[in-house]
Every structure is written in C-alpha cells, then in structure tokens.
C-alpha positions as CSV (number, residue, x, y, z in Angstrom):
1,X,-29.0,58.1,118.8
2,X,-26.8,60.9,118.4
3,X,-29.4,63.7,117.4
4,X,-31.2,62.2,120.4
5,X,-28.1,62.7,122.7
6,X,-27.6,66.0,121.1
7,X,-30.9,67.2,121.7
8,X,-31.0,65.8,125.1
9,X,-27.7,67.3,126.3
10,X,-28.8,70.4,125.0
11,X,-32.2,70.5,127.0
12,X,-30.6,69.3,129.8
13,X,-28.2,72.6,130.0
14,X,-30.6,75.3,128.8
15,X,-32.8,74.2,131.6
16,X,-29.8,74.8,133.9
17,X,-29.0,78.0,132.7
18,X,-32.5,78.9,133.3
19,X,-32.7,77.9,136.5
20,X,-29.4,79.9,137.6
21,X,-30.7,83.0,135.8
22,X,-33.7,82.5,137.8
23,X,-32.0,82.4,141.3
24,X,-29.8,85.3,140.3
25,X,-32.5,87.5,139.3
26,X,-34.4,86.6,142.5
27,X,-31.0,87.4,144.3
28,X,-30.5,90.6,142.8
29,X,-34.4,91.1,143.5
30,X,-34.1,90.6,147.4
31,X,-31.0,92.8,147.6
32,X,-33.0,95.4,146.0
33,X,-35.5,95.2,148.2
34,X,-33.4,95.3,151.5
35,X,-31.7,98.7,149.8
36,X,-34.9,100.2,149.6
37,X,-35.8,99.2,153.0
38,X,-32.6,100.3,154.7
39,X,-33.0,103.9,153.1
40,X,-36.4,104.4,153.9
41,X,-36.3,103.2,157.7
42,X,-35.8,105.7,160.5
43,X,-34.1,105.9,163.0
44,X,-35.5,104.3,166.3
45,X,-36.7,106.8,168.7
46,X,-35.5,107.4,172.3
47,X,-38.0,105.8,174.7
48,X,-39.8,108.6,176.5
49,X,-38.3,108.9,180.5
50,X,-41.0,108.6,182.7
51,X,-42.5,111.6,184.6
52,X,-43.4,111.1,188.4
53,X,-46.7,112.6,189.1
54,X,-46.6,115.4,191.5
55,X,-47.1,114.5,195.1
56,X,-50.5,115.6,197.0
57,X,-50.7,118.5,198.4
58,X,-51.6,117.2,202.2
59,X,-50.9,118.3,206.2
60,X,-52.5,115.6,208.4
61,X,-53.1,115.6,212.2
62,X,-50.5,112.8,213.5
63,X,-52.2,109.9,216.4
64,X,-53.9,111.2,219.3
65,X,-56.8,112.5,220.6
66,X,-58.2,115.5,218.6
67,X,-60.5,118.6,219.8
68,X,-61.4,119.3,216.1
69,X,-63.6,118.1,213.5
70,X,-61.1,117.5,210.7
71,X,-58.3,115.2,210.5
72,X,-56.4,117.7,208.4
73,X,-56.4,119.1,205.2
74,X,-56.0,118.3,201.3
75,X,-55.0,121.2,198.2
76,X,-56.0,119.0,195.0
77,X,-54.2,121.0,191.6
78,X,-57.6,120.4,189.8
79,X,-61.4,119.2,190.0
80,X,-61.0,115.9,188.9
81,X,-61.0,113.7,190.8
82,X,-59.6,110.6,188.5
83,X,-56.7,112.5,188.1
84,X,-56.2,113.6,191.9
85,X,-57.0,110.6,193.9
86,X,-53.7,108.4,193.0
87,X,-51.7,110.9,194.5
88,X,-53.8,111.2,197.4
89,X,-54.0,107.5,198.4
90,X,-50.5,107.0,197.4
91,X,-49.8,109.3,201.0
92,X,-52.8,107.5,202.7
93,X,-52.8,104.0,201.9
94,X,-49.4,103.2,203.9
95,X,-50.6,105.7,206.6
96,X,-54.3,104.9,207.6
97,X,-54.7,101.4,205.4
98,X,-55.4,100.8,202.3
99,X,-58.8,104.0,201.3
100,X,-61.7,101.5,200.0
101,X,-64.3,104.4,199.9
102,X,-64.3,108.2,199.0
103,X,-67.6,110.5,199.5
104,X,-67.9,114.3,198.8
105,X,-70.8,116.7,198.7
106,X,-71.1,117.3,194.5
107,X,-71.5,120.7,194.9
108,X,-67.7,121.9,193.5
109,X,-67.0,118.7,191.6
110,X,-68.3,118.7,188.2
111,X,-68.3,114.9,187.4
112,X,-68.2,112.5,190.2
113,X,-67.1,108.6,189.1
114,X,-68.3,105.8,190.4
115,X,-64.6,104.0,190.4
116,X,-61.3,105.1,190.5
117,X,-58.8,102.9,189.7
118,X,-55.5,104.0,192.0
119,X,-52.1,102.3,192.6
120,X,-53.1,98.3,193.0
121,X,-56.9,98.6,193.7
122,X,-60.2,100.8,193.2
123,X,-60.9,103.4,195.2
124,X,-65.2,103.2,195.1
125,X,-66.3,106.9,195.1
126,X,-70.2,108.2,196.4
127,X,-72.0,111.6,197.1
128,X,-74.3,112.7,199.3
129,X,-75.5,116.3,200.1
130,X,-76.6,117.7,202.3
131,X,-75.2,115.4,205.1
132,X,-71.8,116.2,203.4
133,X,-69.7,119.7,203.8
134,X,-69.1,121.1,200.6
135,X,-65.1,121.7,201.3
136,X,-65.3,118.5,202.7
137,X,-63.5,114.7,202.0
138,X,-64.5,111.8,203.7
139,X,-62.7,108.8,203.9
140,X,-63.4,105.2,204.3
141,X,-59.9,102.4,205.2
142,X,-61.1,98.7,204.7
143,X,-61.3,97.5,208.5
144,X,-59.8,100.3,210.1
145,X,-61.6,103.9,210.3
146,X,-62.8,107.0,209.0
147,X,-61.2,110.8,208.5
148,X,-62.4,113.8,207.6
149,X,-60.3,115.9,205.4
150,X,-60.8,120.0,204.3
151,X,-60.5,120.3,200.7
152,X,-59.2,123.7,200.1
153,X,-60.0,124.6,196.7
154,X,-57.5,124.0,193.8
155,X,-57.6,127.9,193.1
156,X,-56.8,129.1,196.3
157,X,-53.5,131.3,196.8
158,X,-50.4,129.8,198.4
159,X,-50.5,131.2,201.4
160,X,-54.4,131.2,202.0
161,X,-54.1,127.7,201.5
162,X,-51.1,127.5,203.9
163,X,-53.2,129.0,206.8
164,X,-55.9,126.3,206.0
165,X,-53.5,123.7,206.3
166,X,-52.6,124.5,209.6
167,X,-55.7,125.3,210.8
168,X,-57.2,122.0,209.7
169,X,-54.5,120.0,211.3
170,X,-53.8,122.0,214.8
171,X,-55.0,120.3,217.3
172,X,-55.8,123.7,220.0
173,X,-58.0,124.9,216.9
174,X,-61.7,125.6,217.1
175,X,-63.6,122.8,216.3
176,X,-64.7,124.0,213.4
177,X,-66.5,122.6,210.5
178,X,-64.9,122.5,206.5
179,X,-66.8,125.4,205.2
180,X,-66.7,127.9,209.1
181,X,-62.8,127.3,208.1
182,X,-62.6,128.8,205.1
183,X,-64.9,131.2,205.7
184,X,-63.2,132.3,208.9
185,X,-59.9,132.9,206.6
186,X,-61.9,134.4,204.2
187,X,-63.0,137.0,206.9
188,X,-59.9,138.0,207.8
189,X,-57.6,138.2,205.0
190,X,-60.2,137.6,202.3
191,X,-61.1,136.2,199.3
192,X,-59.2,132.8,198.4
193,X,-57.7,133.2,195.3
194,X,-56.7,137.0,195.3
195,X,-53.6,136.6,197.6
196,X,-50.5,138.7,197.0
197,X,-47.8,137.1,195.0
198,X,-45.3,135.2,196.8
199,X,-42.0,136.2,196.3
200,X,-39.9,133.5,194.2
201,X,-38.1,131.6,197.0
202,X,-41.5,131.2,198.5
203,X,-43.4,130.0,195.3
204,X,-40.2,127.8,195.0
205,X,-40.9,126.3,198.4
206,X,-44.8,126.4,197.8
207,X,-44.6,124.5,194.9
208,X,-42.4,121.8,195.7
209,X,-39.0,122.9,196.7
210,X,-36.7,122.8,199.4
211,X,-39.5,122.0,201.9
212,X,-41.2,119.1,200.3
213,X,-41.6,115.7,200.9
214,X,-42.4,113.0,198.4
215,X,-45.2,110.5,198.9
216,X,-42.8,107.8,200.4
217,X,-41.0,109.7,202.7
218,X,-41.4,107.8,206.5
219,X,-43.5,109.0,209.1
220,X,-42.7,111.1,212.0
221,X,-42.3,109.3,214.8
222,X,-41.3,112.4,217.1
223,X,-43.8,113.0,219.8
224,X,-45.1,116.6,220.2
225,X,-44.9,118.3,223.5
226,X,-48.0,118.5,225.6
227,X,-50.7,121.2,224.0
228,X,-48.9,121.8,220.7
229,X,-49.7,120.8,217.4
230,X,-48.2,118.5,215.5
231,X,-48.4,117.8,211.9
232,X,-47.1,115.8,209.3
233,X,-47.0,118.0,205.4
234,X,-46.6,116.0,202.5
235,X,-46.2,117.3,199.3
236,X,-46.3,121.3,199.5
C-alpha cells in the first residue's frame, strides 16, 4: 500500500506541475504576442476634415413680371453634370421648390445621365434638340413651374461671364434667346475664353471672395425701384 501511495502521490504532483508549466508557457505565449502587436501597430490616423463643395455659380431674376426669355443665368466649373447639379439645386430647391426634372440640348455635354442623385432626392435629367438652346437649362419644380436658365460655358473668362450674368437676369434686356446672348457678347468684346486677365483683387472676388454668398444665404426681400433690375448672385 505504500508503493501504491508512493506512486500515486507522485502522479498526482507531476501532473500538477505539468499543468502549471502549461499555463505559464501559454502566459508567457500571449504576452509575446501582445508585444509584437503593440510594436507593429500604427498610429491611428487623423480623420480627414470635410471639404464643402464650392457654391454654384448663379445670378437669378428675383419675382415679378419679366420682358425676357431667361430667368437668369448659371457658370458650371465643368461639363459634368453629376458633378455640377448638387450645387445647383442646393441654391434652387429652397428657392423655386424642390427641381424634379432637368433637360438640356446634348450638344456641349458629353455624357448626359438619366439620374442624378442630389441632396435628399433625384434630380431626373432628359435631352432634346432641336427644341432645346444649346447654352440653354431648363428646369422642371414638382407642382410649381418652369425656368429657363443660360448656361455660360465653364471656359468662359471672368468677366465675359460677368456680362452674361447680368444680361440674363436684367429685366430692361432684349428678349433675347440663350445662344443671340452669347453671341451678342461675343460680337462686341469677342471670343469667350480669351478675356484679359483680371487683376488679383478681382480674380479674388470672381472666384469666391469678398463678394460671395454661400448656397444658404437668405433671400433678398428688398424691392427694386420701378424699371431697374434686380438680381440675386449666388456663388461668384
């Protein structure tokens, strides 16, 4: 009974032993592990700030009764028109109600989609020629109206594009259609995009600066005199 004791006692603490070596080694294993981990992670990076996308480019004749065919006028930066319509119904949608439908002639746009998704809903976009101007936009509001808008081309100088802009939007103009307007400015101070550089506090200003104002500014409510224009200009 005592070499079965013996023998028993002794099995009883070499498995002990084992299983303590065991834990320690997985232990030491694990601690390993999280070493190799904490010198081989890097450090988190800085979450990117978010960039606003630049307002539209956009003068617009403000209520009343117009002599004109155009209900103002829109600069896109670009041809595309995925990438330009946000912006544009961003202005419109608290203005006019919310733009269901877009149409333009497809001569300057080089790829025309069917949808555009915008801020909160989709914009559905068609294109007709010739009952469409080429430098024309036309607009569709769910339940409220339509307007007619000059697009002056994305290329076009600063200050060409400033004369359009007024011209599309003053209510004493000639009624006029999208294309007669440019090519009436074209006539007299020629071609588009071969302006004269703007000196830098008018670029400034052009592009953004101390004359600007951003998609949600509030609208005018001033009255114009009798026989003037009156505009509102978002995003120059």
């Amino acid at each position: 009974m005592d070499s079965t004791e013996s023998i028993s006692h002794t099995g009883f603490h070499a498995g002990s032993f084992s299983a303590r070596d065991e834990t320690r080694a997985a232990a030491e294993a694990a601690r390993r592990r999280v070493r190799i981990m904490s010198a081989t992670l890097l450090p988190p990076l800085p979450h990117p700030e978010p960039v606003a996308a630049p307002a539209a480019r956009l003068t617009l004749k403000t209520d009343g009764t117009s002599r004109g065919l155009l209900d103002g006028a829109w600069w896109p930066r670009s041809r595309d028109l995925l990438s330009e319509l946000p912006a544009l119904t961003d202005v419109l949608d608290p203005l006019w109600g919310r733009i269901t439908r877009i149409a333009v002639n497809p001569k300057h746009w080089p790829v025309i989609p069917p949808k555009v998704p915008v801020h909160g809903h989709i914009v559905k976009v068609g294109w007709f020629t010739p009952e469409i101007d080429p430098h024309k936009l036309l607009l569709l509001s769910y339940g409220t109206g339509r307007w007619d808008l000059l697009i002056i081309p994305p290329e076009t100088g600063a200050e060409s594009a400033a004369r359009l802009m007024a011209a599309a939007s003053d209510y004493d103009g000639p009624p006029l259609t999208a294309s007669a307007l440019i090519a009436a400015d074209e006539g007299r101070h020629g071609v588009l995009a071969t302006d004269e550089p703007l000196d830098p506090d008018e670029a400034w200003e052009y592009e953004g600066g101390a004359s600007a104002v951003s998609v949600s500014a509030a609208v005018p409510q001033q009255t114009p005199p009798p026989g003037r224009a009156s505009r509102l200009i978002i995003g120059m």
